[in-house]
C-alpha positions as CSV (number, residue, x, y, z in Angstrom):
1,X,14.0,9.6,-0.4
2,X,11.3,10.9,1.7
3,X,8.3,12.9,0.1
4,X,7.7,16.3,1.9
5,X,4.9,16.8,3.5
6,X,3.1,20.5,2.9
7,X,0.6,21.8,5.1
8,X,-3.3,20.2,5.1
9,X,-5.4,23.1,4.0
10,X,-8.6,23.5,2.4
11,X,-8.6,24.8,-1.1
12,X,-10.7,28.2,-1.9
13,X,-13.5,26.7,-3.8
14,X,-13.1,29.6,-6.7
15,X,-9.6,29.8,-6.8
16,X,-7.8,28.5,-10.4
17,X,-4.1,28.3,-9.2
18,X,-2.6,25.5,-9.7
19,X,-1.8,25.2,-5.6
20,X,-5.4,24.8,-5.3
21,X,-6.6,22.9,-8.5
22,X,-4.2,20.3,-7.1
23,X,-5.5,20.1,-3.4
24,X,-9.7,20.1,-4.9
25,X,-8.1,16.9,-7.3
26,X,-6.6,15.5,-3.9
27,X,-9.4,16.0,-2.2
28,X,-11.3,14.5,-4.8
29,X,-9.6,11.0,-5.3
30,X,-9.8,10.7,-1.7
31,X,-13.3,11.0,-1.5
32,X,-13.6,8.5,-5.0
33,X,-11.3,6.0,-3.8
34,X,-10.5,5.9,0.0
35,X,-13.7,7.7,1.8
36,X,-13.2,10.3,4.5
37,X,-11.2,8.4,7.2
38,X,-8.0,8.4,4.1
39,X,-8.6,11.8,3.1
40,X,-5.8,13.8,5.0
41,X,-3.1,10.7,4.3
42,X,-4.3,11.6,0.8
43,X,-4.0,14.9,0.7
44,X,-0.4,14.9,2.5
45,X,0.6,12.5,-0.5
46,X,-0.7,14.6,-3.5
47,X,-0.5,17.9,-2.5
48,X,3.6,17.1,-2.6
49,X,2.7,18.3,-6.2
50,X,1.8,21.7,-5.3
51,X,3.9,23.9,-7.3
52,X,3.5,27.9,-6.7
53,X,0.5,30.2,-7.8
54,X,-1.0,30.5,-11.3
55,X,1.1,31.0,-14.7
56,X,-0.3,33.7,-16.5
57,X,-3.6,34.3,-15.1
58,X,-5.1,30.9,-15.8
59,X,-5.0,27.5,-14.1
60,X,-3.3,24.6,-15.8
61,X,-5.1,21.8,-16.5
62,X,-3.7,18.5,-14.7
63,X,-3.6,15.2,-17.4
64,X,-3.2,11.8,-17.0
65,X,-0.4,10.3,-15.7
66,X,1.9,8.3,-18.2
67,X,0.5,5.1,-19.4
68,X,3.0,3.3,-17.3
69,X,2.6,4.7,-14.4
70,X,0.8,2.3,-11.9
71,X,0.2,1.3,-8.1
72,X,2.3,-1.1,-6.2
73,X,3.6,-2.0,-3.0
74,X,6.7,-1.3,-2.7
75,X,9.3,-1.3,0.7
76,X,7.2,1.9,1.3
77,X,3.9,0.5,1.0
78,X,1.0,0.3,-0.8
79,X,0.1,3.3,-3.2
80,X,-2.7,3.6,-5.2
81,X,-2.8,4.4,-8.5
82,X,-5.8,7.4,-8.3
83,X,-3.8,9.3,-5.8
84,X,-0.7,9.9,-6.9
85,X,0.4,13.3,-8.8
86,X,-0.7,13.2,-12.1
87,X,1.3,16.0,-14.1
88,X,0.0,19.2,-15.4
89,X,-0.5,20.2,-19.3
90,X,1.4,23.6,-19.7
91,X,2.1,25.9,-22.2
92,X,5.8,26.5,-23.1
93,X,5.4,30.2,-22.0
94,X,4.5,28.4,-18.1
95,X,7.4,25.9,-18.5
96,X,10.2,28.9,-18.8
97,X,8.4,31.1,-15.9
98,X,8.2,28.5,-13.8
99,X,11.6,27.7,-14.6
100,X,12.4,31.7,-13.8
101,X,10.9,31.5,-10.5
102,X,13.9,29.2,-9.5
103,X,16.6,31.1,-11.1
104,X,15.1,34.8,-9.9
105,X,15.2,33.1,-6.1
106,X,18.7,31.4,-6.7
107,X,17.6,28.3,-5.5
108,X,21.0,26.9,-4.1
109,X,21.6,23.6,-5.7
110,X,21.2,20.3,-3.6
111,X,20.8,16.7,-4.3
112,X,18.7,16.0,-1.0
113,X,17.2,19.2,-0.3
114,X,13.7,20.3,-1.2
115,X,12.4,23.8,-2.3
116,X,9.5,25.1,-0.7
117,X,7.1,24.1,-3.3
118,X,8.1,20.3,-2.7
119,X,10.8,20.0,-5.6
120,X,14.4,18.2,-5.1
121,X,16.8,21.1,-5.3
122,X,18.9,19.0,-8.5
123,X,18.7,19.6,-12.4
124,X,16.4,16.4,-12.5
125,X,14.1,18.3,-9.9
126,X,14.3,21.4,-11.2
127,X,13.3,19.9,-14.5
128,X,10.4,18.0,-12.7
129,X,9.2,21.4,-11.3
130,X,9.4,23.1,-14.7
131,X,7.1,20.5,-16.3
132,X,4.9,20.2,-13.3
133,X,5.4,16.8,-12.8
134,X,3.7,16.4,-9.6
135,X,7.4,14.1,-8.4
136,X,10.7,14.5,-8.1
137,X,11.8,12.3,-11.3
138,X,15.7,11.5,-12.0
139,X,17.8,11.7,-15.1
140,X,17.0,7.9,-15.8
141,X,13.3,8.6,-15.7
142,X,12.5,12.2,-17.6
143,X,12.5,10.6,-21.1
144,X,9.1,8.9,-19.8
145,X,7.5,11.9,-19.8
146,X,9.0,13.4,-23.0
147,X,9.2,12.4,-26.1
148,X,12.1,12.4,-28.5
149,X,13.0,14.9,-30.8
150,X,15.9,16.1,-32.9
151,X,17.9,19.4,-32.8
152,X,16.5,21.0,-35.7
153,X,12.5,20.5,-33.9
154,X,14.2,21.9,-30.6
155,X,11.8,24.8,-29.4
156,X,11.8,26.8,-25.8
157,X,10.3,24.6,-23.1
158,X,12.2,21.4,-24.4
159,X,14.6,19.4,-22.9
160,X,18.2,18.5,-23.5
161,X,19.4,15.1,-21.3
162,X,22.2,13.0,-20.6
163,X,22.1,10.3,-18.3
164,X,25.1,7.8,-17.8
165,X,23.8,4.5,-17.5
166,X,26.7,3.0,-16.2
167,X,27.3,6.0,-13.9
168,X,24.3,8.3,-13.0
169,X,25.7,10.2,-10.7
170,X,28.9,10.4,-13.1
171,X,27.9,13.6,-15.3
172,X,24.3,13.2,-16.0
173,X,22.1,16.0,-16.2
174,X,19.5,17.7,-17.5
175,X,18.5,21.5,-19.1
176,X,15.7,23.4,-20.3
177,X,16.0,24.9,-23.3
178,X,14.6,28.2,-23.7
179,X,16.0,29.6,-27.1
180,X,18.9,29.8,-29.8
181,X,21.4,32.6,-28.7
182,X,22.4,33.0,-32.5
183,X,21.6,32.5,-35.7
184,X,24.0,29.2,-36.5
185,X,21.9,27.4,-33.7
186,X,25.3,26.6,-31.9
187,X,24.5,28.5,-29.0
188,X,21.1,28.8,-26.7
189,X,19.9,30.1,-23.7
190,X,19.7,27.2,-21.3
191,X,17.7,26.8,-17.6
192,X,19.4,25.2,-15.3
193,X,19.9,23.8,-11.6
194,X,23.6,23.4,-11.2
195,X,26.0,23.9,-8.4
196,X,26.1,26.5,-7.2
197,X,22.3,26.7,-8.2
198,X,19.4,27.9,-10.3
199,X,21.1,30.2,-13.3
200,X,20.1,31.0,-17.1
201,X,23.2,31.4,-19.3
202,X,24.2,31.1,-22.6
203,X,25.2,27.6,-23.3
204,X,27.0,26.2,-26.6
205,X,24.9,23.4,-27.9
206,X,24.6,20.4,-25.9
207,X,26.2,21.5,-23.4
208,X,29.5,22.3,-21.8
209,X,31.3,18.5,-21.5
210,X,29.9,15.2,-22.8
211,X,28.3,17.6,-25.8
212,X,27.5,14.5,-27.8
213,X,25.1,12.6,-25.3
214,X,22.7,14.9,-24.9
215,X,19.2,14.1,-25.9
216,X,16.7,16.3,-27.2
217,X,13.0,15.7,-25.5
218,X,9.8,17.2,-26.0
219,X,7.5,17.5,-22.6
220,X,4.5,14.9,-24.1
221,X,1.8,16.7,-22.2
222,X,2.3,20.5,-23.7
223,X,-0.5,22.1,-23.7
224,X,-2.5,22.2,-26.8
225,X,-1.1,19.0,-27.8
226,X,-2.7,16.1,-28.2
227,X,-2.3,13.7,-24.9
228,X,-1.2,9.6,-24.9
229,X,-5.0,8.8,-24.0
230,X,-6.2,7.2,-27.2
231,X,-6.2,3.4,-27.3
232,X,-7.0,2.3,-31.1
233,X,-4.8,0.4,-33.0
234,X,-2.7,3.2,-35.1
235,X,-2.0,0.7,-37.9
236,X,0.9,-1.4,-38.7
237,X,2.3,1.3,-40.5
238,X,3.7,3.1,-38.1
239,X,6.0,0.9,-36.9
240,X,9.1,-0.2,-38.9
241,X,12.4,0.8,-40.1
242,X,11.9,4.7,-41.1
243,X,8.7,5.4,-39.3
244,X,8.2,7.8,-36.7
245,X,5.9,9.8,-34.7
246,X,3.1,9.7,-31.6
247,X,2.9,5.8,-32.1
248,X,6.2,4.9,-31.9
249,X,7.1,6.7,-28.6
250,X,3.9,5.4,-26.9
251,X,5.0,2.5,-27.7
252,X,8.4,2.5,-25.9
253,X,6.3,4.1,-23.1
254,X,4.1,1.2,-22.7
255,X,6.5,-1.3,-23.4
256,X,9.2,0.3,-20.8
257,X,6.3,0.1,-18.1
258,X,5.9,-4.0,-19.0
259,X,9.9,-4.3,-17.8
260,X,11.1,-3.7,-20.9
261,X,13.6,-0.5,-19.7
262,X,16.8,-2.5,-20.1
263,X,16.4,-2.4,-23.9
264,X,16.3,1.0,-24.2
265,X,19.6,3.3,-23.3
266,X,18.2,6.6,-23.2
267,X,14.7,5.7,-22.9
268,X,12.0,5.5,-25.6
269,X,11.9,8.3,-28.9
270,X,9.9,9.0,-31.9
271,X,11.9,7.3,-34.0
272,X,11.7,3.8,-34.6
273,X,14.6,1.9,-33.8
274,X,16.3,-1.9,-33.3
275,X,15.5,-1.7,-29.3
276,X,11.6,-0.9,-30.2
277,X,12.0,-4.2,-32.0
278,X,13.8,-6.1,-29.9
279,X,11.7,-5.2,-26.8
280,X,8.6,-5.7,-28.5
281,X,9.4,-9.1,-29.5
282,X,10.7,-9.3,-25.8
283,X,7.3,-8.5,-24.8
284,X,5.5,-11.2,-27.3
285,X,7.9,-13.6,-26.3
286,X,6.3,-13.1,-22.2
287,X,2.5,-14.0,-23.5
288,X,4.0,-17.2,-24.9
289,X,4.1,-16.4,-28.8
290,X,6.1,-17.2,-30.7
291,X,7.3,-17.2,-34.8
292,X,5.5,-15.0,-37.0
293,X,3.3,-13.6,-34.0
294,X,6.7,-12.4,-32.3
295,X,8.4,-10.8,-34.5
296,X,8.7,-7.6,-32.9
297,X,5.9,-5.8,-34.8
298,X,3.5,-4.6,-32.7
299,X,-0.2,-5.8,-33.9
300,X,-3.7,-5.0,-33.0
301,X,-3.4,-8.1,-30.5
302,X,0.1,-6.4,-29.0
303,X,-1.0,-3.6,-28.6
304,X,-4.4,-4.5,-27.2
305,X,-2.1,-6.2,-23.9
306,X,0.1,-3.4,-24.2
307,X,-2.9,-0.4,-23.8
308,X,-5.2,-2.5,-21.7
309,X,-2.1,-3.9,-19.6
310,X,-3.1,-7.8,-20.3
311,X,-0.9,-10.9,-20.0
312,X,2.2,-10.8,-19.0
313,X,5.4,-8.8,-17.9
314,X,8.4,-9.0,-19.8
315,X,10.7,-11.5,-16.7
316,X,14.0,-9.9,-17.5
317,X,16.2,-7.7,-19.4
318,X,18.0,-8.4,-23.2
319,X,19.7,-11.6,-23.9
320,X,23.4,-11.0,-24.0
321,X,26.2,-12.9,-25.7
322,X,29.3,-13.1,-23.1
323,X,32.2,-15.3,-22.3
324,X,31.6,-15.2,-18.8
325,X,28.7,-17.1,-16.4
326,X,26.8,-14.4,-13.3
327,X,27.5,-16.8,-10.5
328,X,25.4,-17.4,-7.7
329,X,25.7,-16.0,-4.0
330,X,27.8,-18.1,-2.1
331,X,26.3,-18.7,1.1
332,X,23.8,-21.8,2.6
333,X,20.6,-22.3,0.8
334,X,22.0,-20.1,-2.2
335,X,20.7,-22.6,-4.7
336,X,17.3,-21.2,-4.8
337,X,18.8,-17.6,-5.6
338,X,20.8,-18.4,-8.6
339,X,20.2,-16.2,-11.5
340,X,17.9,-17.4,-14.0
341,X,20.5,-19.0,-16.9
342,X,23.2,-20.4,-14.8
343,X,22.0,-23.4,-13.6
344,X,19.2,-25.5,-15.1
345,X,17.0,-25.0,-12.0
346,X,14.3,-22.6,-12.2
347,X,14.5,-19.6,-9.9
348,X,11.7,-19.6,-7.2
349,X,11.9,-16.6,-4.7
350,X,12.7,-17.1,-1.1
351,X,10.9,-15.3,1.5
352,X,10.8,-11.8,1.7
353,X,13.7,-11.0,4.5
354,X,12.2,-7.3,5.7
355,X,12.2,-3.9,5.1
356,X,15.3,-4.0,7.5
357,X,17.4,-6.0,5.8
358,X,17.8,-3.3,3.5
359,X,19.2,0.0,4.9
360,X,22.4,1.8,4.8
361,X,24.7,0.2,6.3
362,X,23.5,-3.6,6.4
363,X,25.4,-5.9,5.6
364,X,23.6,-10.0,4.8
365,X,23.1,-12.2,2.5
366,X,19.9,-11.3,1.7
367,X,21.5,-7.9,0.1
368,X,23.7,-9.8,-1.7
369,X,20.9,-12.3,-3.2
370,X,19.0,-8.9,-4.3
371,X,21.9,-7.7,-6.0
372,X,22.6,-11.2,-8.2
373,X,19.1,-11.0,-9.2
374,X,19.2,-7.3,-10.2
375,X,22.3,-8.8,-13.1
376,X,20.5,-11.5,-14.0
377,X,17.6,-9.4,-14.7
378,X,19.9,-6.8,-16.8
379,X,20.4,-4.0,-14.2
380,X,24.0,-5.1,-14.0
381,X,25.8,-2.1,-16.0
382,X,28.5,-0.8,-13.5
383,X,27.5,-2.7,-10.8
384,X,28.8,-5.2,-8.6
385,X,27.1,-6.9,-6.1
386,X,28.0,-7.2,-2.4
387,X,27.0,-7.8,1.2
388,X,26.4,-4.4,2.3
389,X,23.5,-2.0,1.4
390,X,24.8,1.0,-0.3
391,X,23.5,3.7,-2.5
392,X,24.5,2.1,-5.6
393,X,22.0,-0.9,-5.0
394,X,19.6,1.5,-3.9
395,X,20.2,2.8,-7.2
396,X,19.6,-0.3,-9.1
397,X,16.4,-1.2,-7.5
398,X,14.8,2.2,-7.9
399,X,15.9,1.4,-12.1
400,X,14.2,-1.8,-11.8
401,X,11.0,-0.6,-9.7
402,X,10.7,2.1,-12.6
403,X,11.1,-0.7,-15.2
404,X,7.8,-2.1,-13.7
405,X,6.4,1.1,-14.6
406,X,5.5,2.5,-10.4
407,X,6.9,5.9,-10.1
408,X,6.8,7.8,-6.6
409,X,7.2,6.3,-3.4
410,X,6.5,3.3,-5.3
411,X,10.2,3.8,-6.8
412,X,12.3,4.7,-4.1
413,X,14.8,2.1,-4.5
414,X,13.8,0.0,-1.1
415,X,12.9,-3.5,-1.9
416,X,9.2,-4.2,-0.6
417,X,7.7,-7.6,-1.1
418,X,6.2,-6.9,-4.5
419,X,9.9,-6.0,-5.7
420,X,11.4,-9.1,-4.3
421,X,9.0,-11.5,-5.6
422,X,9.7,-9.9,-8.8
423,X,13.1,-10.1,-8.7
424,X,12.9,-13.4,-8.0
425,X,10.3,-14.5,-10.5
């Protein structure tokens, strides 16, 4: 999906709205990282993050990105890292009047359109402008910047998420929560984007269909809160059966951005739980341990690689038990495309076919080869592979490029040459 472009102006030097806070830190990283000559390509990119005029009175303070979040070249190109959005630390009083702004406009509801302050015109963009992400995030990629809470923690600002794995585009969305509407905490005030667009109504708790899987997040970079930044050790302690907090959550974070994403349903919480274990020891497993040293505990040596992003990427998704073999494409030279686990040749990639091999309506063999490899690698839920680009595989590839931990244009869901050869790896 194409980023909208916003118009190249140059920021009032004085001025502490966030419009302008977020064109001085484009302007900024273009001049750090790229000199003048990339400047304006720059400031096209970042200033997609532009989001309306001060909250309040006072500027909000932009924050790291997520530890996962990285550069790569993708079938968009090559981004890099320093320039793109970083998302901003707001209060929960700026989360629910940004959120206003849409519902006082009636932003109609649209799953391609984009508002004029840059944001997709869906419940996952209308979340992504309340939080100030900086990008038009999906329901299979909010929980990255959140963290997990339960119902009884639920405060105004929060988020409540459900996101169909097997089906995204199959009921999965997403609401702000601004408030219980009564005293036995069955009811609340919810923000939403939903056909036929931006309302806030009185919603019974989760929500209106599928009430039982919806998940309660916390935006991780409120402001006031203390941010992801720190890279000590926190102790052995606060990982294992029963533990939660800060530590546990970064953890999924870091591991989900070292292609660990399959393990996780709903994306990483507070809490500790079997797929924090069984990704971890995923992860230890890919530096070559093995035994007591993976075990799925994470130790000061895991989470050194895991902070400092050393050694190596987890290859592919959980090991599953099933009666039935993925089979190979069927077409000449297929042998080097088998998936990793059906044959007892090792899987070597085969040259990148183009960018336009891969657009709607396309049908090769090349699209079918991408699709194997995206089962083999554990993005196979409700899937099947096929000949012939569609959205689905789209789809798929965006959940795999995230998986790697790029975000943006960098996970747009067209295979580049850094996708394929990991796919094929």
């Amino acid at each position: 999906m194409p980023m909208p472009l916003f118009d190249d102006v140059e920021p009032p030097p004085a001025c502490g709205c966030e419009g302008c806070a977020r064109q001085r830190l484009a302007d900024s990283l273009a001049r750090d990282t790229r000199g003048p000559a990339g400047t304006g390509a720059t400031r096209a990119l970042v200033v997609a993050a532009v989001a309306g005029t001060a909250l309040s009175g006072t500027a909000a303070a932009a924050v790291p990105r997520p530890a996962a979040v990285t550069g790569h070249t993708t079938g968009r190109g090559s981004l890099a890292a320093p320039a793109a959005p970083v998302p901003l630390r707001l209060t929960r009083a700026q989360i629910l009047q940004r959120a206003k702004r849409w519902v006082t406009a009636g932003v109609p509801y649209s799953m391609t359109a984009h508002w004029k302050d840059g944001y997709r015109q869906d419940c996952s963009g209308f979340v992504s402008m309340a939080w100030g992400l900086g990008v038009n995030a999906w329901t299979g990629d909010l929980a990255h910047y959140a963290v997990r809470v339960t119902r009884d923690r639920l405060r105004p600002g929060d988020l409540l998420l459900f996101h169909n794995t097997a089906d995204p585009q199959k009921g999965s969305h997403a609401v702000i929560f601004a408030g219980w509407a009564n005293r036995s905490r069955t009811r609340y005030k919810a923000y939403e984007q939903a056909v036929p667009g931006a309302r806030a109504r009185t919603t019974p708790y989760a929500y209106w269909v599928d009430s039982a899987k919806y998940v309660p997040y916390r935006y991780r970079y409120l402001a006031g809160s203390p941010g992801p930044a720190a890279t000590g050790y926190p102790g052995r302690a606060a990982f294992g059966t029963g533990r939660s907090g800060a530590a546990v959550a970064r953890l999924g974070s870091l591991l989900i951005g070292r292609g660990a994403g399959a393990y996780y349903r709903v994306g990483p919480g507070r809490v500790w739980s079997a797929a924090d274990r069984a990704a971890t020891a995923a992860f230890q497993r890919a530096q070559g341990w093995t035994g007591a040293k993976a075990d799925g505990m994470p130790g000061p040596t895991t989470w050194s690689y895991l902070v400092h992003h050393k050694g190596h990427d987890i290859a592919g998704g959980p090991r599953r038990t099933t009666a039935h073999k993925t089979t190979a494409p069927s077409h000449p030279g297929a042998g080097s495309l088998r998936p990793e686990g059906t044959t007892g040749h090792k899987s070597t990639a085969p040259p990148y076919p183009g960018a336009g091999s891969f657009r709607p309506g396309r049908g090769n063999d090349s699209v079918l080869a991408l699709g194997h490899r995206l089962v083999a690698k554990g993005f196979g839920a409700g899937y099947r592979p096929s000949r012939h680009w569609r959205e689905a595989d789209r789809r798929k590839v965006e959940a795999f490029q995230r998986a790697q931990g790029w975000s943006g244009r960098s996970a747009d869901g067209h295979p580049g040459p850094e996708t394929w050869r990991r796919l094929f790896s």
